[in-house]
Legacy VTK file of the C-alpha trace (Angstrom):
# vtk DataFile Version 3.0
C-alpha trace
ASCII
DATASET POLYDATA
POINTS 528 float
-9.439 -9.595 10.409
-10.128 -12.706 11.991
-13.995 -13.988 11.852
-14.285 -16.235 14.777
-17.978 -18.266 15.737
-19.019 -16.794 18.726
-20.215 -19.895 20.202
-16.484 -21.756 19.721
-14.613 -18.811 19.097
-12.259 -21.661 17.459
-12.307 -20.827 13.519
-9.915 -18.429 12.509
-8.960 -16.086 9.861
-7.881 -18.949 7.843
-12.040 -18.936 7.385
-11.714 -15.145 6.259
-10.600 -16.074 2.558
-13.833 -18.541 2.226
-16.867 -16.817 3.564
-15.498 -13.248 2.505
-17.465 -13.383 -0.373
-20.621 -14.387 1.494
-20.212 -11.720 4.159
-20.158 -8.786 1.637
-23.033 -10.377 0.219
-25.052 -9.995 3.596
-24.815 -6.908 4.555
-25.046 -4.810 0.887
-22.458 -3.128 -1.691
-19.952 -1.126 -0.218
-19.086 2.068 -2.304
-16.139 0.998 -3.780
-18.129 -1.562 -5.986
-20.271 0.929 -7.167
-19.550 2.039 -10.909
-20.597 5.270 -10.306
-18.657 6.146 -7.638
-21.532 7.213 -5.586
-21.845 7.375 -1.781
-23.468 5.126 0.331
-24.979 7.598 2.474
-26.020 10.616 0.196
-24.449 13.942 0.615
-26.785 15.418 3.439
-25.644 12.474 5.441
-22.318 14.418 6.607
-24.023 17.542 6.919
-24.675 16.527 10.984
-23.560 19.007 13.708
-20.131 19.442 14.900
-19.294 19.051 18.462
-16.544 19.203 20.839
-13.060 18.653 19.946
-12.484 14.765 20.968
-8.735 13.792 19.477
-8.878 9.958 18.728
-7.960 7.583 16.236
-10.466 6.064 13.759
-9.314 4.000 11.503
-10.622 1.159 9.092
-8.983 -1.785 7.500
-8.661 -1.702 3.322
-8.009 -5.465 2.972
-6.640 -6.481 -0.374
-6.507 -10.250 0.381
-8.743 -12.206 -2.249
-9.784 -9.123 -3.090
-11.834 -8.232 0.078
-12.091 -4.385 -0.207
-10.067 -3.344 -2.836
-9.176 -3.915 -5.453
-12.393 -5.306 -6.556
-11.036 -6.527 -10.228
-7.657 -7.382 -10.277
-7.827 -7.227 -14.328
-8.767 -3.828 -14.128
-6.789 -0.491 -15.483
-4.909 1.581 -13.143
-6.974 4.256 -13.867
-10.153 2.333 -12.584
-8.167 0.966 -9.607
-6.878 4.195 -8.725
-10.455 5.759 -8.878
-11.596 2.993 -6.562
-9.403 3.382 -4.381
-10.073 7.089 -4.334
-13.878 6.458 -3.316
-12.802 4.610 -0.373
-10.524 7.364 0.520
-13.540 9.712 0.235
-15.708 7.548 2.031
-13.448 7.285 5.111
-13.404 11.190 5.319
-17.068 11.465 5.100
-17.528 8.940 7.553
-15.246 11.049 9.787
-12.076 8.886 10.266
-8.525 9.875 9.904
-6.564 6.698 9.558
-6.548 3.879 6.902
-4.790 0.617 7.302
-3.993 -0.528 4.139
-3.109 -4.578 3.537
0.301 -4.262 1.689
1.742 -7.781 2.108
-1.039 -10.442 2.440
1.120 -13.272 1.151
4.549 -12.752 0.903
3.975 -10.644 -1.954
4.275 -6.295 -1.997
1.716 -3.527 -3.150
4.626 -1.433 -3.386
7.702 -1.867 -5.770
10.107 -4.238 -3.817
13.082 -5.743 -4.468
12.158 -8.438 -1.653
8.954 -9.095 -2.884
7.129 -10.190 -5.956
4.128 -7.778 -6.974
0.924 -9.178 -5.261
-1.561 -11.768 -7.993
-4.283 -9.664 -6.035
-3.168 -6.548 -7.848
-2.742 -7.999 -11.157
-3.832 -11.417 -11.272
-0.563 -13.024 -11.594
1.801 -12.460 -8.933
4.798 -10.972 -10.067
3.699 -9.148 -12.585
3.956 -5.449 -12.491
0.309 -3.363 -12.477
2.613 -0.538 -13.755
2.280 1.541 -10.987
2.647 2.189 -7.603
-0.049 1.314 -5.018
1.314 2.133 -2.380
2.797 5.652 -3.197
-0.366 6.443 -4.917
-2.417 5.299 -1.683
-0.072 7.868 0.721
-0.824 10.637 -1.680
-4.261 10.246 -1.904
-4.676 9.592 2.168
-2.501 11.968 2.514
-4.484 14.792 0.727
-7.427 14.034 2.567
-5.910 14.306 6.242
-5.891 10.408 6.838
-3.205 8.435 7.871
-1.801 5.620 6.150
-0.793 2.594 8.024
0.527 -0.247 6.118
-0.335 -3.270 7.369
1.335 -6.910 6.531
0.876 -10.297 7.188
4.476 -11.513 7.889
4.429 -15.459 7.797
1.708 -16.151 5.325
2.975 -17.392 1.915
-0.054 -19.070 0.517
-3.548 -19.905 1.967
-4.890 -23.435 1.099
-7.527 -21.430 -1.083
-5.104 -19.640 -2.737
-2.069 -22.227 -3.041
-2.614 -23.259 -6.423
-1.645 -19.541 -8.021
2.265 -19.772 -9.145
4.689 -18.504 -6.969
6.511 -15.682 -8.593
10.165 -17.146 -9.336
12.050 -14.332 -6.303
9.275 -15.341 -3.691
10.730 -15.722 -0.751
9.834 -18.983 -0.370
10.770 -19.959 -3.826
14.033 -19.085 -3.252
14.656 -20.625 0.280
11.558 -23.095 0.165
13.198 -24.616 3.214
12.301 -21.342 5.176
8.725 -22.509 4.841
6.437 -25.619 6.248
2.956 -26.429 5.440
-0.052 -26.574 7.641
-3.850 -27.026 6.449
-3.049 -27.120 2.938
-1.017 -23.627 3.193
2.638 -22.671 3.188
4.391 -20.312 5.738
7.411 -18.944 6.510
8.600 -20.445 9.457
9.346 -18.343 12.505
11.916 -20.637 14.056
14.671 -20.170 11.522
16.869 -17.153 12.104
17.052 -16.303 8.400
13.499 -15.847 7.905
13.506 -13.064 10.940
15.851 -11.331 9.346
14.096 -11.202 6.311
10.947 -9.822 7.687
13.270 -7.003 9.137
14.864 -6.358 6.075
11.236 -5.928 4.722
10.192 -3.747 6.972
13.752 -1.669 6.435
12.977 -1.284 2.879
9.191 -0.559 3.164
9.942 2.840 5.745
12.824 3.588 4.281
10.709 4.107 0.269
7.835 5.152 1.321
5.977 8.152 3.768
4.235 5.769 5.995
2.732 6.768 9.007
2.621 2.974 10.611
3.641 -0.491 9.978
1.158 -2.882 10.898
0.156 -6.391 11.654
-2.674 -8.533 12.054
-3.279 -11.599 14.025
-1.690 -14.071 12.238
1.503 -15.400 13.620
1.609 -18.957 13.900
-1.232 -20.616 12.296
-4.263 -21.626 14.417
-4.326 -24.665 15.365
-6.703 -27.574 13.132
-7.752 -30.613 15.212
-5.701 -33.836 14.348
-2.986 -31.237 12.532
0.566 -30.533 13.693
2.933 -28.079 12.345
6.103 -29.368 11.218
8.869 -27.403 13.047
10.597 -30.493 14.863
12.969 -30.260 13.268
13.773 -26.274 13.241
13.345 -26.498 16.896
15.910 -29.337 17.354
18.020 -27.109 15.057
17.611 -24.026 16.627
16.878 -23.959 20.678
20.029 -23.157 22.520
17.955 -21.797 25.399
16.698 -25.134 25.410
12.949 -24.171 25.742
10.013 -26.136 25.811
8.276 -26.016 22.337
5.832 -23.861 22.978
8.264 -21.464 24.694
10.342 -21.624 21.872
7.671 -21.021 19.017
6.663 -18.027 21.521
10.303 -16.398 21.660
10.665 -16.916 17.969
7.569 -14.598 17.323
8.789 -12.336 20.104
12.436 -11.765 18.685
10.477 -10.825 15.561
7.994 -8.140 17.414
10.451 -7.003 19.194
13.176 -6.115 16.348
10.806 -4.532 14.254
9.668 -1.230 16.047
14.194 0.142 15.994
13.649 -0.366 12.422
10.965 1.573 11.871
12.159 4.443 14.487
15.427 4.615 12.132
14.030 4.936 8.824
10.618 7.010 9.745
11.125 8.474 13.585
7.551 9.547 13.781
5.739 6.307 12.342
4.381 3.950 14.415
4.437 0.113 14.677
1.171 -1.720 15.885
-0.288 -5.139 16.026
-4.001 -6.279 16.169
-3.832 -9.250 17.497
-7.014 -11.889 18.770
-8.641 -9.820 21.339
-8.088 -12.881 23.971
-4.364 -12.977 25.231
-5.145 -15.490 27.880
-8.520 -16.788 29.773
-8.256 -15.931 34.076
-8.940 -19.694 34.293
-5.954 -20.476 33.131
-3.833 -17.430 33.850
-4.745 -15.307 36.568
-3.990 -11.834 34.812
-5.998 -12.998 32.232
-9.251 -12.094 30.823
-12.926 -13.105 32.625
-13.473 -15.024 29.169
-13.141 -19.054 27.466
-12.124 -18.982 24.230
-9.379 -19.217 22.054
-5.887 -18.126 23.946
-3.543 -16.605 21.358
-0.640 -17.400 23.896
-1.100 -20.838 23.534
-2.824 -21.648 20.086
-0.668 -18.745 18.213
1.800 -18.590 20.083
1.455 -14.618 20.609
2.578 -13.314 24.077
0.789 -10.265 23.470
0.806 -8.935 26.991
4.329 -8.885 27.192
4.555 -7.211 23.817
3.538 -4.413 25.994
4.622 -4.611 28.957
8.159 -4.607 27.581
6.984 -1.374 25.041
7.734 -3.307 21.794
5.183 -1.887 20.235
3.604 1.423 20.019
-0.021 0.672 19.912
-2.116 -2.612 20.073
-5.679 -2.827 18.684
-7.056 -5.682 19.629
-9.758 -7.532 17.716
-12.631 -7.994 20.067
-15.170 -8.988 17.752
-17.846 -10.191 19.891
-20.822 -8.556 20.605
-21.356 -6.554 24.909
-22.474 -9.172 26.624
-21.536 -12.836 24.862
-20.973 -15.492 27.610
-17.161 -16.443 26.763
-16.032 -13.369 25.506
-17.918 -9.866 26.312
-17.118 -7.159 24.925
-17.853 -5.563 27.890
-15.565 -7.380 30.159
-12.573 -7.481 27.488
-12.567 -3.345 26.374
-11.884 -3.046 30.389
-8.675 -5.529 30.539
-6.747 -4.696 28.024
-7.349 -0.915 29.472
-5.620 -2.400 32.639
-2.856 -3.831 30.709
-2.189 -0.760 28.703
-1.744 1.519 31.534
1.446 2.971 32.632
2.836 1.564 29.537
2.572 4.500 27.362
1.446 1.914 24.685
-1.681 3.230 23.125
-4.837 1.218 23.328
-7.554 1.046 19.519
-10.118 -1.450 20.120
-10.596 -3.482 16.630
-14.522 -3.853 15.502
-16.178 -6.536 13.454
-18.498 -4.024 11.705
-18.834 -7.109 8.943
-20.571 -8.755 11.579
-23.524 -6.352 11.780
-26.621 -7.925 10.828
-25.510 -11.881 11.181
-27.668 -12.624 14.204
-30.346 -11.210 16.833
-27.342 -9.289 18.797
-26.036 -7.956 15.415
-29.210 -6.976 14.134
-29.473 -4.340 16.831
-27.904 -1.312 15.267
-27.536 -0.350 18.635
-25.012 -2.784 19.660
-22.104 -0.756 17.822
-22.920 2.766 19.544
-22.511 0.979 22.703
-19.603 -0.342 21.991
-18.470 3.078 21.607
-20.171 4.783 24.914
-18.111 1.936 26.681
-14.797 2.897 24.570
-15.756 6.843 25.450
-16.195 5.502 29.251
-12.962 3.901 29.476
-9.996 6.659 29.508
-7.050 4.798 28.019
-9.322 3.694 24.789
-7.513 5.984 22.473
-9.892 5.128 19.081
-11.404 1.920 17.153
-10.405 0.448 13.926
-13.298 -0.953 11.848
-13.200 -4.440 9.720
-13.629 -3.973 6.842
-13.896 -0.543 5.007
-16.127 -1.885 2.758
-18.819 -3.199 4.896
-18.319 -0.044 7.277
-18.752 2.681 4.589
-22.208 0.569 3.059
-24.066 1.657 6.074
-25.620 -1.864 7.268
-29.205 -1.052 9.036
-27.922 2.109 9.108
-25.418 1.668 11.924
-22.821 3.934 10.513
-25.266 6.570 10.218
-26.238 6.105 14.171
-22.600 6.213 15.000
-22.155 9.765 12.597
-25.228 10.797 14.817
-23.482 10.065 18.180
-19.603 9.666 18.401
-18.905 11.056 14.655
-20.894 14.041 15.026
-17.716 16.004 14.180
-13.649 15.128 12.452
-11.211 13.973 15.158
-7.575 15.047 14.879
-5.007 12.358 15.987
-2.888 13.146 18.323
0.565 11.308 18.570
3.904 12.155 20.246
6.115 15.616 21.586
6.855 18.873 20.476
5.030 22.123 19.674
6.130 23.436 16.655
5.678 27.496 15.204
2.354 28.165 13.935
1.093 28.676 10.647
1.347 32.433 8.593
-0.358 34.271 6.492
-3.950 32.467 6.436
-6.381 33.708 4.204
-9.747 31.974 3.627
-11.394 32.520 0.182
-15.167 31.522 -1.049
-14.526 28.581 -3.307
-17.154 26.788 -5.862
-17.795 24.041 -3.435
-17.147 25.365 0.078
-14.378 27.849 1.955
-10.651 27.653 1.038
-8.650 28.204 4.210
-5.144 29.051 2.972
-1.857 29.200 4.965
1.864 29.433 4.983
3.842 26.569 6.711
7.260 28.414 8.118
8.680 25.955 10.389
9.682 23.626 8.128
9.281 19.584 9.138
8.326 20.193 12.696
4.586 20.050 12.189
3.249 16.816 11.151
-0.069 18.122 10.175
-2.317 21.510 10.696
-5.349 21.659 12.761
-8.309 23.826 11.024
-11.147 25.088 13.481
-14.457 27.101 12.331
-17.006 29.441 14.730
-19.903 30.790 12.938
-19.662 34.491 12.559
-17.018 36.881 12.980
-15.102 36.628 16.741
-12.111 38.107 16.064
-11.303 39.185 19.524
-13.404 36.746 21.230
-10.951 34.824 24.349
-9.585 31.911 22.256
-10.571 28.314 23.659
-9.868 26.315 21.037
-11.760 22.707 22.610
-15.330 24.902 22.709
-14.809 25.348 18.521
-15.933 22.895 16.027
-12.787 20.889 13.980
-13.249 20.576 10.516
-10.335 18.631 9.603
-6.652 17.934 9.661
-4.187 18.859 6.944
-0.769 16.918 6.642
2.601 18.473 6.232
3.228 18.268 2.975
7.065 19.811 3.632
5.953 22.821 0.990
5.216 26.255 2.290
1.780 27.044 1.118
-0.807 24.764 2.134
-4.692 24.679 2.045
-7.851 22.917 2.931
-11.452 22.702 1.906
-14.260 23.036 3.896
-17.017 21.588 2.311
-19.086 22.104 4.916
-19.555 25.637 4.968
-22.674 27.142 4.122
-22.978 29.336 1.423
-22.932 33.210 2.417
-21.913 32.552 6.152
-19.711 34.268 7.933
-17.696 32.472 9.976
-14.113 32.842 11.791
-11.232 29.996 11.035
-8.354 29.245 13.205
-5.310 27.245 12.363
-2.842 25.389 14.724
0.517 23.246 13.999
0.582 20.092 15.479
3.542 18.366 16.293
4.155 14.408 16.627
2.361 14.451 20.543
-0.426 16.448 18.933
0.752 19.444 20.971
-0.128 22.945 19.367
1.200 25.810 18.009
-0.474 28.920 18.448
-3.479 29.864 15.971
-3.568 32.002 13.180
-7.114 33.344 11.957
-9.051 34.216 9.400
-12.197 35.463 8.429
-14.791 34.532 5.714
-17.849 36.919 5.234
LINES 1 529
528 0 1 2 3 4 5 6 7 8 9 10 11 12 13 14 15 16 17 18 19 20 21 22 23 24 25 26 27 28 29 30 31 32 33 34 35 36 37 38 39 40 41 42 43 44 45 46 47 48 49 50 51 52 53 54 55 56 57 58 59 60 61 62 63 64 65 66 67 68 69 70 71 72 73 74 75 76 77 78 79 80 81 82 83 84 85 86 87 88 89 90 91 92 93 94 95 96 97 98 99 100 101 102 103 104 105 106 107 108 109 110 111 112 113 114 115 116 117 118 119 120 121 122 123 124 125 126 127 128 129 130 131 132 133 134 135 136 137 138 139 140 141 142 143 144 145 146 147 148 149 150 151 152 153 154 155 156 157 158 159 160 161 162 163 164 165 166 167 168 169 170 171 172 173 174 175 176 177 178 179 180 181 182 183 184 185 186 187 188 189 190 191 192 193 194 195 196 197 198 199 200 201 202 203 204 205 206 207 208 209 210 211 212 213 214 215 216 217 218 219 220 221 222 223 224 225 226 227 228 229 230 231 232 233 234 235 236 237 238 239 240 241 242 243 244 245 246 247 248 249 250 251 252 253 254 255 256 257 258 259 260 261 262 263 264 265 266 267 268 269 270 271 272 273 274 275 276 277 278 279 280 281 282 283 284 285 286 287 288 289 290 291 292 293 294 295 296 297 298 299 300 301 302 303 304 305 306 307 308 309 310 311 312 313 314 315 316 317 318 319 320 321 322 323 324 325 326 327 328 329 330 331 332 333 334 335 336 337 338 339 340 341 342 343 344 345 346 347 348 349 350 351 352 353 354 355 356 357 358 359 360 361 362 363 364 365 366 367 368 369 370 371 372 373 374 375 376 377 378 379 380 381 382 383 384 385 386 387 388 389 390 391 392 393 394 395 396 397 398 399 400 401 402 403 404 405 406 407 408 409 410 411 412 413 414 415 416 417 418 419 420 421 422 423 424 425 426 427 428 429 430 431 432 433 434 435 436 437 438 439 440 441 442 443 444 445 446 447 448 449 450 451 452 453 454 455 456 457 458 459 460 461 462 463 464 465 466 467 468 469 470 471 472 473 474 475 476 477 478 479 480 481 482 483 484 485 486 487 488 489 490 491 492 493 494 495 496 497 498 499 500 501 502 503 504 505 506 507 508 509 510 511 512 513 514 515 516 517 518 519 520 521 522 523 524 525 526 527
């Protein structure tokens, strides 16, 4: 996500592709590097106590860009690349998330097989050619089997960064086909937002992305139009002379191309996949109150006017169905605290029914005297647990998350991770599971149950009490979750609880839980 100096707040993500490799260097190997596969943490690490039911999102970015987080080789086998990917998958369920947000499209280019897009150089080395298999699809299986959601996030303007504008172009990139959909800024090329054509495109992406593939949310990051480089101006005179019949100002215009984009994109998605969602995390400043009085108590960069990304009225006007903005600074920084941001876009949230994930800069942990505080992140998340309509955080990046950097990860495990959170989404209570059984198994309890009601249920709820309570009054918040299973659309289903401790008794309940995260009844079962 974007890396911004918290004294200018001014450098942007264009920065991200430079000091990447210096920022994994700081703060240690994340498990995906390691050959071994090993976890960061240790197995006794996840072992913590399990407390109250608390359904929120938790989420981390898996950013494939210059090969961030993963993959790590983009010469490797499948096999390799798959098992990487794998660990991170594992990692995100130890670390008790449930939602990954995986970087399909950083350039114009597909971790998926697309007949719009070439296959990404990141992947393979060489953009175009074909890893000979399928990223994506392997990625939603894996998540998938682990009770995480997928969300795949894209960048839609970027073609090429200036550090990455010498690779080829594939010959059906986008923008070697129609290079006059693109300008270039900084030394990089990008789609420009002002022709109609290239909107359309970008929808026609996003209609064949949901329409292959089992996502659970499209996604996009910050980058819009690029941020702005002193003494630098992007060359769209002559798009906006060709297209303006509003007749808006320039910065108007640039700001209704971007919004005709957002706001086209969500009926696509709803058609193809009606319970998937479509999100943005954008800069976590919309506007400063110096210069806007519903903005922010803050002075830094304003994505309304640098990006050109009207953000607030992205929800106001419900064109998206969440926003996780990136406030990457640390509680109390002079022009832009955490602890004065978190708050406002709470306020602009409400009575929207757009949900609210604050974005984290976990890769910043360590960098300075704030950072080095491993402190700083757990408040970060009493003020998120303080503030109602915070519905979850996203971290950035997996990689620097899951390698436990002065062991921050671990405190937040201790405090707001004690225990798996179920996501809850939107309505309907579908029929609850049959038949459960649960069965000693070599490495834990295997809870097994019969799905009856068909599609209804996007994913099954699994709750444990130590000993037997079969007849106890059933209050399902006072009971410990243990994890989420998704619908797989078969009838039998199962999950593992690794947690269990060997020769225990203890009594499992299972719910149904619809797209609103409403409940079926339970169904129980009892291991001795």
């Amino acid at each position: 996500m974007s890396i911004r100096s918290p004294q200018s707040l001014t450098s942007s993500r264009r920065a991200f592709l430079a000091i990447a490799a210096s920022v994994g260097a700081a703060v240690g190997v994340g498990v995906a590097n390691r050959p071994d596969g090993a976890s960061a943490f240790g197995t006794d690490r996840f072992r913590l106590p399990l407390v109250n039911r608390n359904r929120e999102l938790r989420g981390t970015w898996i950013a494939t860009v210059a090969n961030l987080n993963w993959p790590t080789n983009p010469s490797a086998t499948p096999a390799a690349q798959q098992k990487e990917l794998q660990a991170m998958l594992d990692n995100a369920v130890k670390c008790r998330l449930n939602a990954v947000f995986f970087q399909v499209r950083p350039m114009s280019d597909a971790f998926y097989a697309s007949a719009l897009a070439p296959w990404s150089s990141f992947l393979t080395g060489t953009q175009g050619k074909s890893p000979g298999w399928d990223p994506l699809a392997f990625a939603i299986l894996e998540a998938h089997k682990r009770g995480l959601e997928l969300h795949a996030w894209l960048n839609p303007y970027r073609v090429a960064s200036k550090l990455t504008v010498d690779r080829p172009l594939a010959a059906n990139n986008i923008a070697k086909l129609h290079p006059e959909w693109t300008f270039t800024f900084d030394g990089g090329i990008y789609l420009n937002p002002g022709i109609p054509q290239v909107s359309q495109h970008l929808h026609d992406v996003i209609d064949e992305l949901t329409r292959k593939y089992n996502v659970d949310g499209v996604h996009f990051d910050d980058y819009f139009y690029p941020y702005p480089i002193a003494g630098q101006v992007i060359p769209d005179d002559k798009t906006y002379a060709a297209y303006n019949p509003k007749g808006l100002s320039l910065d108007d215009w640039r700001r209704d191309n971007v919004n005709r984009l957002v706001a086209g994109i969500r009926p696509v998605v709803r058609k193809n996949r009606p319970r998937a969602q479509f999100g943005i995390s954008p800069f976590g400043i919309w506007r400063n109150k110096s210069t806007d009085p519903r903005g922010s108590d803050t002075a830094g960069t304003q994505s309304y006017d640098q990006i050109f990304a009207d953000t607030y009225t992205w929800v106001k006007k419900r064109w998206i169905d969440y926003i996780a903005p990136q406030v990457y600074w640390d509680m109390n920084l002079t022009v832009a605290a955490y602890s004065k941001l978190v708050p406002w876009w709470a306020n602009v949230v409400k009575g929207t029914g757009v949900r609210l994930y604050i974005g984290e800069a976990s890769y910043k942990i360590g960098t300075n005297e704030v950072w080095k505080d491993p402190e700083e992140m757990v408040r970060h998340l009493e003020l998120c647990a303080k503030t109602p309509l915070v519905r979850g955080n996203i971290w950035f990046s997996s990689t620097v998350f899951f390698s436990d950097p002065l062991g921050t990860t671990t405190r937040i495990l201790e405090t707001y991770y004690k225990k798996p959170a179920p996501r809850a989404n939107e309505p309907g209570a579908p029929s609850r599971p049959q038949a459960t059984v649960a069965r000693r198994a070599t490495s834990g309890v295997s809870v097994e149950f019969l799905n009856l009601g068909g599609a209804a249920a996007e994913r099954f709820t699994v709750y444990r009490r130590s000993g037997n309570t079969v007849g106890d009054a059933i209050s399902l918040t006072m009971w410990d979750v243990v994890g989420d299973v998704f619908n797989t659309g078969a009838v039998n289903h199962s999950f593992l609880d690794v947690t269990a401790a060997g020769g225990a008794t203890y009594t499992y309940y299972i719910t149904a839980v619809g797209p609103s995260g409403l409940e079926s009844a339970p169904v129980m079962a009892v291991v001795k």
